[in-house]
Backbone as XML, in Angstrom:
<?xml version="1.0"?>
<chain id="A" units="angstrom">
  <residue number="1" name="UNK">
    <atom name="N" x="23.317" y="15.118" z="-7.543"/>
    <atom name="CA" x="22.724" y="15.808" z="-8.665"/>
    <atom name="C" x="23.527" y="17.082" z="-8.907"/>
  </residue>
  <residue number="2" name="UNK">
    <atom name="N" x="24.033" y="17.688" z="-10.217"/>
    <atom name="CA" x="24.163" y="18.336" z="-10.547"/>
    <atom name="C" x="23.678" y="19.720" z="-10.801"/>
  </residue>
  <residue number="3" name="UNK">
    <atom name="N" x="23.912" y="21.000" z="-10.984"/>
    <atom name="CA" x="23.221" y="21.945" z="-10.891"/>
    <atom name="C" x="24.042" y="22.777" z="-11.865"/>
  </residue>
  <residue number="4" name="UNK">
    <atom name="N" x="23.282" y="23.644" z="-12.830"/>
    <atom name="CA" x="23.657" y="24.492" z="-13.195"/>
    <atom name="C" x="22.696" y="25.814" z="-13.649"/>
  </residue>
  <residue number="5" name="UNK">
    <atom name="N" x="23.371" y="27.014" z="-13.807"/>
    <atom name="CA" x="22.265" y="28.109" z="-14.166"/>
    <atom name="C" x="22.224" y="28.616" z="-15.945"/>
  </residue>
  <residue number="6" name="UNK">
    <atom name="N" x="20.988" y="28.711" z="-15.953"/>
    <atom name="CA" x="20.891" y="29.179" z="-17.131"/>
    <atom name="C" x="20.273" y="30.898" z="-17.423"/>
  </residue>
  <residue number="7" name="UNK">
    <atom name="N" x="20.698" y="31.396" z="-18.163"/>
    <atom name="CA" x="20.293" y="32.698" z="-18.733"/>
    <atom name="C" x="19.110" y="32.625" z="-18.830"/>
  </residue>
  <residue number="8" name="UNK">
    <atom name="N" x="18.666" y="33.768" z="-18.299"/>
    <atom name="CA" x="17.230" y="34.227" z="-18.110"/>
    <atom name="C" x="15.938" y="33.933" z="-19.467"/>
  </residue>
  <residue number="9" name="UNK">
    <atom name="N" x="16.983" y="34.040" z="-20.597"/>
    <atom name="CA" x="16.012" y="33.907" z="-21.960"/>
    <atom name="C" x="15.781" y="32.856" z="-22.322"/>
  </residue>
  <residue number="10" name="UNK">
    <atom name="N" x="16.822" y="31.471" z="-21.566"/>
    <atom name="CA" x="16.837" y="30.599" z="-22.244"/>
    <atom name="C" x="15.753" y="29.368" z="-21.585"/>
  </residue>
  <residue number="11" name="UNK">
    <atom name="N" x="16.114" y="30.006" z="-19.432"/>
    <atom name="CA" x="15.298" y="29.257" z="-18.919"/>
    <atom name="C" x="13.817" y="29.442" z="-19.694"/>
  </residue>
  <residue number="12" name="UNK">
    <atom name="N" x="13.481" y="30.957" z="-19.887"/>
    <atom name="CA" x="12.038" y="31.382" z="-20.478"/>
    <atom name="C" x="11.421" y="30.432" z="-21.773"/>
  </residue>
  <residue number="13" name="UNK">
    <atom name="N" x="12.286" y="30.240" z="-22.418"/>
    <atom name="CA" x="12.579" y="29.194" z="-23.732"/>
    <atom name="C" x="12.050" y="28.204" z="-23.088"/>
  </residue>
  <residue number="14" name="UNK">
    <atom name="N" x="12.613" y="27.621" z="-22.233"/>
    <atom name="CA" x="12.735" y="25.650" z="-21.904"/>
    <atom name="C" x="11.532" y="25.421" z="-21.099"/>
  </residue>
  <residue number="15" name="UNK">
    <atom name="N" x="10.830" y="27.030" z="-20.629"/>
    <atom name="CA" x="9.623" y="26.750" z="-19.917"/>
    <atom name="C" x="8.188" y="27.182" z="-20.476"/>
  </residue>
  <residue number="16" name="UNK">
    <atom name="N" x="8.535" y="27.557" z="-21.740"/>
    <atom name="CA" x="7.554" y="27.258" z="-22.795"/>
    <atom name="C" x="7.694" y="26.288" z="-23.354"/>
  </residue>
  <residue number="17" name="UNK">
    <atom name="N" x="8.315" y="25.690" z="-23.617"/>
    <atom name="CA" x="8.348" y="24.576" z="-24.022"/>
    <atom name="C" x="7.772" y="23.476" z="-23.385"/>
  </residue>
  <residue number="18" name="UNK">
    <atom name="N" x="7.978" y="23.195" z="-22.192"/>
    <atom name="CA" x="7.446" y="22.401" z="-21.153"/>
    <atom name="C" x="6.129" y="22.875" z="-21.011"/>
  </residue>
  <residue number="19" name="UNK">
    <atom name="N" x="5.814" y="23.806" z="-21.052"/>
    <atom name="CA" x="4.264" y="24.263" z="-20.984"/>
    <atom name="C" x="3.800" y="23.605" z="-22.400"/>
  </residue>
  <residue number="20" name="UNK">
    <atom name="N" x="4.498" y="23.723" z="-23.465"/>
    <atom name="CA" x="3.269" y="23.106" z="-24.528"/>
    <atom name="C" x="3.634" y="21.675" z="-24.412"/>
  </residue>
  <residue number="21" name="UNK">
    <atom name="N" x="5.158" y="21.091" z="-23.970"/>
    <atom name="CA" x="4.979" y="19.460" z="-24.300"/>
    <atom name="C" x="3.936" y="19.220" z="-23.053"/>
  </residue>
  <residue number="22" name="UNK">
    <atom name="N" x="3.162" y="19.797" z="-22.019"/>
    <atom name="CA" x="2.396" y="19.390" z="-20.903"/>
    <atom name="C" x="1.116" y="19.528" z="-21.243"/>
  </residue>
  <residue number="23" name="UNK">
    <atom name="N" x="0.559" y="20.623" z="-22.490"/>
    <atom name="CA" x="-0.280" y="21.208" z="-22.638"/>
    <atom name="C" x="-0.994" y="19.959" z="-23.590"/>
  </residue>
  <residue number="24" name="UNK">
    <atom name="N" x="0.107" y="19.367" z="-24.236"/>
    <atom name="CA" x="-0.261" y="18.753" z="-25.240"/>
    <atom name="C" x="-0.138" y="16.787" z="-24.843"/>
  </residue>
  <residue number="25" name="UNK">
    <atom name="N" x="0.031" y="16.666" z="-23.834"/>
    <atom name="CA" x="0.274" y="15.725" z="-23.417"/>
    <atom name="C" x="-1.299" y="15.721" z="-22.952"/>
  </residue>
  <residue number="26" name="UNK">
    <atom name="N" x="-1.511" y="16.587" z="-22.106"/>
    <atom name="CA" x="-2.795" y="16.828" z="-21.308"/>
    <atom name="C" x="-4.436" y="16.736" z="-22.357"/>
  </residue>
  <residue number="27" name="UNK">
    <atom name="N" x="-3.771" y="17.152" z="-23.930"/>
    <atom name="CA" x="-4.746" y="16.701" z="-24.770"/>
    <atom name="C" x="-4.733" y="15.419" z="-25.508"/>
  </residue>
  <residue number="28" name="UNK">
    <atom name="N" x="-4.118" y="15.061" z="-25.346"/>
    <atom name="CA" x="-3.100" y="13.547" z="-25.636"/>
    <atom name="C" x="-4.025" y="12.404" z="-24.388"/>
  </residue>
  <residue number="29" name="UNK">
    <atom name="N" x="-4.317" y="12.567" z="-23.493"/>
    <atom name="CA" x="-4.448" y="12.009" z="-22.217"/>
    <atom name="C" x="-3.588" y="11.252" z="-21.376"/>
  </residue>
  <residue number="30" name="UNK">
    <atom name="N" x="-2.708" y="12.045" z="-21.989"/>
    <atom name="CA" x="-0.566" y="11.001" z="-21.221"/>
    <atom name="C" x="-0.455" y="12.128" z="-19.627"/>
  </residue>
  <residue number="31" name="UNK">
    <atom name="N" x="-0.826" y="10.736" z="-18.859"/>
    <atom name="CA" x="-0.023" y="11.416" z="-17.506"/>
    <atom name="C" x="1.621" y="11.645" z="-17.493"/>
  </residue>
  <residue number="32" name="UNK">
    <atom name="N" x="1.904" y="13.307" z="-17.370"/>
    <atom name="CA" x="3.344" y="13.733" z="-17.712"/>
    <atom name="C" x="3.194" y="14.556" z="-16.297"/>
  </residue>
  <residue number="33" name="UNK">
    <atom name="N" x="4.966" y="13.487" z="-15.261"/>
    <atom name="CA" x="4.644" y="14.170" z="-14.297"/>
    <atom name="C" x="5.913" y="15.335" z="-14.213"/>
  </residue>
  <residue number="34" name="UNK">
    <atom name="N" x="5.781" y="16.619" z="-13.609"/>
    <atom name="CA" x="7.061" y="17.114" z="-13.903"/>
    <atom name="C" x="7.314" y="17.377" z="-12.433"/>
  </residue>
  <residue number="35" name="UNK">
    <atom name="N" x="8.620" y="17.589" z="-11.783"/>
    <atom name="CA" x="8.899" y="18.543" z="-10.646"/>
    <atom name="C" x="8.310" y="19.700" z="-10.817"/>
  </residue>
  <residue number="36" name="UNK">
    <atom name="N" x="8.214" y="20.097" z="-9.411"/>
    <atom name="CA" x="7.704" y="21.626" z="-9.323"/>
    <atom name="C" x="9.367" y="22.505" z="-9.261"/>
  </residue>
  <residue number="37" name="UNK">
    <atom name="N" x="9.036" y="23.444" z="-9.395"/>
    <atom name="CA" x="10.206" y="23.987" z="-9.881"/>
    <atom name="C" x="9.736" y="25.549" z="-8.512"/>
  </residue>
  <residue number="38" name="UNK">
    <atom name="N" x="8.479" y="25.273" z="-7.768"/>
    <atom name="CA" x="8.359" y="26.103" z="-6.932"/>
    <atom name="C" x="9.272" y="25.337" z="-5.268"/>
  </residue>
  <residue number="39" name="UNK">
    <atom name="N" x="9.628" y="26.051" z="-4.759"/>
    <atom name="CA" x="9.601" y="25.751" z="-3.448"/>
    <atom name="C" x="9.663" y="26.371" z="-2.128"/>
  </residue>
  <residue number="40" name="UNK">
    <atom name="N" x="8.567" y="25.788" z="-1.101"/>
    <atom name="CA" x="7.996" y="26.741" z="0.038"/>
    <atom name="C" x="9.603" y="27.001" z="0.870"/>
  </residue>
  <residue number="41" name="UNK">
    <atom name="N" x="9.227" y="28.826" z="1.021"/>
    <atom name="CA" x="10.663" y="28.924" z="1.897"/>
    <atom name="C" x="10.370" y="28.382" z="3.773"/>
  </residue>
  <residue number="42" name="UNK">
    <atom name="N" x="11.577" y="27.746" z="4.542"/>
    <atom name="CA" x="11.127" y="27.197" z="5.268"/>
    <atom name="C" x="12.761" y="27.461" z="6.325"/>
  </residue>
  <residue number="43" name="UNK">
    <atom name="N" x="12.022" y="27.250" z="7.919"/>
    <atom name="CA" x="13.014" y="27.698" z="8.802"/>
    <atom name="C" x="13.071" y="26.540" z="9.982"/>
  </residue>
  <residue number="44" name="UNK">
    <atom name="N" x="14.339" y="26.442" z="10.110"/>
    <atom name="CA" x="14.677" y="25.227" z="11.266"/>
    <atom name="C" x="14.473" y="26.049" z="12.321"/>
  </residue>
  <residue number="45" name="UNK">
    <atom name="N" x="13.668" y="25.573" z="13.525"/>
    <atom name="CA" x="13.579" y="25.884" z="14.394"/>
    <atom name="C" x="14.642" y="25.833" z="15.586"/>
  </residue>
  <residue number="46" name="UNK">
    <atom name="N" x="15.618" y="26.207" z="16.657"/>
    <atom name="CA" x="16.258" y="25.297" z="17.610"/>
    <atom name="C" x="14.925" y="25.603" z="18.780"/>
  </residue>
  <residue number="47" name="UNK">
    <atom name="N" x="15.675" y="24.738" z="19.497"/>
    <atom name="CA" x="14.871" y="24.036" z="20.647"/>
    <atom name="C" x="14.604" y="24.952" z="21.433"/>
  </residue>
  <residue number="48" name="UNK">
    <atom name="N" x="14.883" y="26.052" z="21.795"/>
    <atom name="CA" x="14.829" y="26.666" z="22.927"/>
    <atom name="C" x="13.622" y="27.592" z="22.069"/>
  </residue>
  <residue number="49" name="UNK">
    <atom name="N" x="13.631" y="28.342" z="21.015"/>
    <atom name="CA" x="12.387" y="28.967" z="20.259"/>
    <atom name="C" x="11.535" y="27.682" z="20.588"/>
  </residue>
  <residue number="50" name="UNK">
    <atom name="N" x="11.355" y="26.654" z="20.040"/>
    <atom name="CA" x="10.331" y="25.580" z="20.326"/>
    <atom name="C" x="10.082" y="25.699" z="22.034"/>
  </residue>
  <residue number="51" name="UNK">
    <atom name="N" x="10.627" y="25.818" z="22.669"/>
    <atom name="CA" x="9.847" y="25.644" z="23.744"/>
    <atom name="C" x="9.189" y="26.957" z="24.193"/>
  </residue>
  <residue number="52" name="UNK">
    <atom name="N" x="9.965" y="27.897" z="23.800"/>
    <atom name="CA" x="9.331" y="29.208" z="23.786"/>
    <atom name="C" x="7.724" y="29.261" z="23.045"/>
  </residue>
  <residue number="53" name="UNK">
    <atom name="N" x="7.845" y="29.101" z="22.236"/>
    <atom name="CA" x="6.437" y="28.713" z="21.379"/>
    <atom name="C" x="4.918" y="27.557" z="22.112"/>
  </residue>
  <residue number="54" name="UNK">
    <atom name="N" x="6.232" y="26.742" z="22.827"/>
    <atom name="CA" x="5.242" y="25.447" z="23.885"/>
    <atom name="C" x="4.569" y="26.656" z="24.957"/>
  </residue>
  <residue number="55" name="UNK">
    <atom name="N" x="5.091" y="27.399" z="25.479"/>
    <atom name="CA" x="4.590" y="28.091" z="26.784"/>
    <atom name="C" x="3.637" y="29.275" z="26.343"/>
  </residue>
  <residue number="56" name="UNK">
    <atom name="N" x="4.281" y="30.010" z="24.659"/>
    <atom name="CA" x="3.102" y="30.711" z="24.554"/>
    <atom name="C" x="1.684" y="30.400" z="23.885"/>
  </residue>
  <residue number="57" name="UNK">
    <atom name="N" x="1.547" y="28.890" z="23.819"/>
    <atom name="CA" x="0.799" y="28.598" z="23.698"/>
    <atom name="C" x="-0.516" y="27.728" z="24.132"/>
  </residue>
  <residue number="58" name="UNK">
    <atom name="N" x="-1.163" y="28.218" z="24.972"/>
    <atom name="CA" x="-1.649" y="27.862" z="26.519"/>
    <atom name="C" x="-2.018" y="28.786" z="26.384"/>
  </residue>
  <residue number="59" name="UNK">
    <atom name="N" x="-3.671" y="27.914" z="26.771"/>
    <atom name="CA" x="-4.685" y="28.729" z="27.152"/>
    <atom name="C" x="-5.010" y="29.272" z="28.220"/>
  </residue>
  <residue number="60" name="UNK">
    <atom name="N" x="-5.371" y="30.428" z="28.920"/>
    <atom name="CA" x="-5.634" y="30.593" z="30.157"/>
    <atom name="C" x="-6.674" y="29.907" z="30.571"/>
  </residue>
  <residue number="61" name="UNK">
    <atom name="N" x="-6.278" y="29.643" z="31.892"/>
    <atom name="CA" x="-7.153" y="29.241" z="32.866"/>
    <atom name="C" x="-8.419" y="29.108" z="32.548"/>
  </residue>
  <residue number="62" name="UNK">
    <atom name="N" x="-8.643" y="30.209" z="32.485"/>
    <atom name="CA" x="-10.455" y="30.815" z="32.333"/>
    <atom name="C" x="-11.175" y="30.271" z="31.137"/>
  </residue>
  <residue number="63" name="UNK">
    <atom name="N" x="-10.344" y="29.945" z="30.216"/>
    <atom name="CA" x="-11.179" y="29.506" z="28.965"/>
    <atom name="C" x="-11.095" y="28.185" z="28.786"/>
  </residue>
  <residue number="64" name="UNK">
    <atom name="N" x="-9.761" y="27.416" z="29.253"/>
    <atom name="CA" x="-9.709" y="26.172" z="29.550"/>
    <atom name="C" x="-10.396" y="25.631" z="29.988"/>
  </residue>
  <residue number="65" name="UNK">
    <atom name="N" x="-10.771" y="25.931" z="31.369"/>
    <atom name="CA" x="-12.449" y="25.328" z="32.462"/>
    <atom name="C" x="-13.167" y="25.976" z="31.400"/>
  </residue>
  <residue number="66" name="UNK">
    <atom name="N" x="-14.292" y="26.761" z="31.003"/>
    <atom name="CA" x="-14.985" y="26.888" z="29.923"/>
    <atom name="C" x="-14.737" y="25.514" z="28.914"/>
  </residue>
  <residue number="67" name="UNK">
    <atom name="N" x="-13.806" y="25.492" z="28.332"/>
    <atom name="CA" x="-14.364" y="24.246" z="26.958"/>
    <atom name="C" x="-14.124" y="22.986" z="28.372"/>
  </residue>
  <residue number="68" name="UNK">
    <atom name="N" x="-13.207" y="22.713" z="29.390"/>
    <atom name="CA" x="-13.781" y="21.591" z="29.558"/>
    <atom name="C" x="-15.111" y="21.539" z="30.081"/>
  </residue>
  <residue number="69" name="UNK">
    <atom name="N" x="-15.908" y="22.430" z="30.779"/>
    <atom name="CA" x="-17.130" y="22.396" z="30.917"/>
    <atom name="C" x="-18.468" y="21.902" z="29.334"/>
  </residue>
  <residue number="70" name="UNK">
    <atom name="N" x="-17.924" y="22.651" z="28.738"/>
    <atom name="CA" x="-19.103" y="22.649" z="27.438"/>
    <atom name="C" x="-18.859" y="21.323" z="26.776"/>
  </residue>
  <residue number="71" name="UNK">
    <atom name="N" x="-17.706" y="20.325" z="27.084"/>
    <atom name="CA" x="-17.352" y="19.131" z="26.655"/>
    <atom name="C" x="-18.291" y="18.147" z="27.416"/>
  </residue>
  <residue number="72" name="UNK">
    <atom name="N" x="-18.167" y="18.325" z="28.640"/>
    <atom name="CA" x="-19.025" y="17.611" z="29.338"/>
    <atom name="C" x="-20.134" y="17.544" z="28.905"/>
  </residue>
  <residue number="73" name="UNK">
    <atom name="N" x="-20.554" y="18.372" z="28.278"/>
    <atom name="CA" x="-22.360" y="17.855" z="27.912"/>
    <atom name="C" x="-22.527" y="17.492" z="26.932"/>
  </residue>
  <residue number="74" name="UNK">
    <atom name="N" x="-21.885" y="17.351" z="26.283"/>
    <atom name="CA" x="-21.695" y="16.795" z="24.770"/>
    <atom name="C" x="-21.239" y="15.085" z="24.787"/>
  </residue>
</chain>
């Protein structure tokens, strides 16, 4: 896929536009699906943070026996 950028006025243009061909689709009753044009920022982990993360996460002792106790009666 290709990529290119557009000027700030024009993207503003092409996304009103898409807002009324959606707006009007939506009164239309036409399922119009579009990409999201948002996307969540996101981080690769390496392995050694991952295991770092495995150890701090553990419960102590003390609360561990606690829920397995209160499991038991349930």
């Amino acid at each position: 896929m290709k990529q290119i950028t557009l000027p700030q006025e024009k993207l503003s243009e092409l996304a009103q536009t898409l807002e009324r061909a959606n707006k009007l689709a939506k009164e239309l009753g036409i399922v119009n699906a579009v990409p999201s044009t948002n996307s969540a920022p996101y981080r690769v982990y390496n392995d050694s943070e991952i295991e770092e993360f495995l150890k701090e996460d553990k419960l102590p002792d003390s609360l561990a026996q606690k829920v397995r106790q209160n499991l038991k009666f349930k």
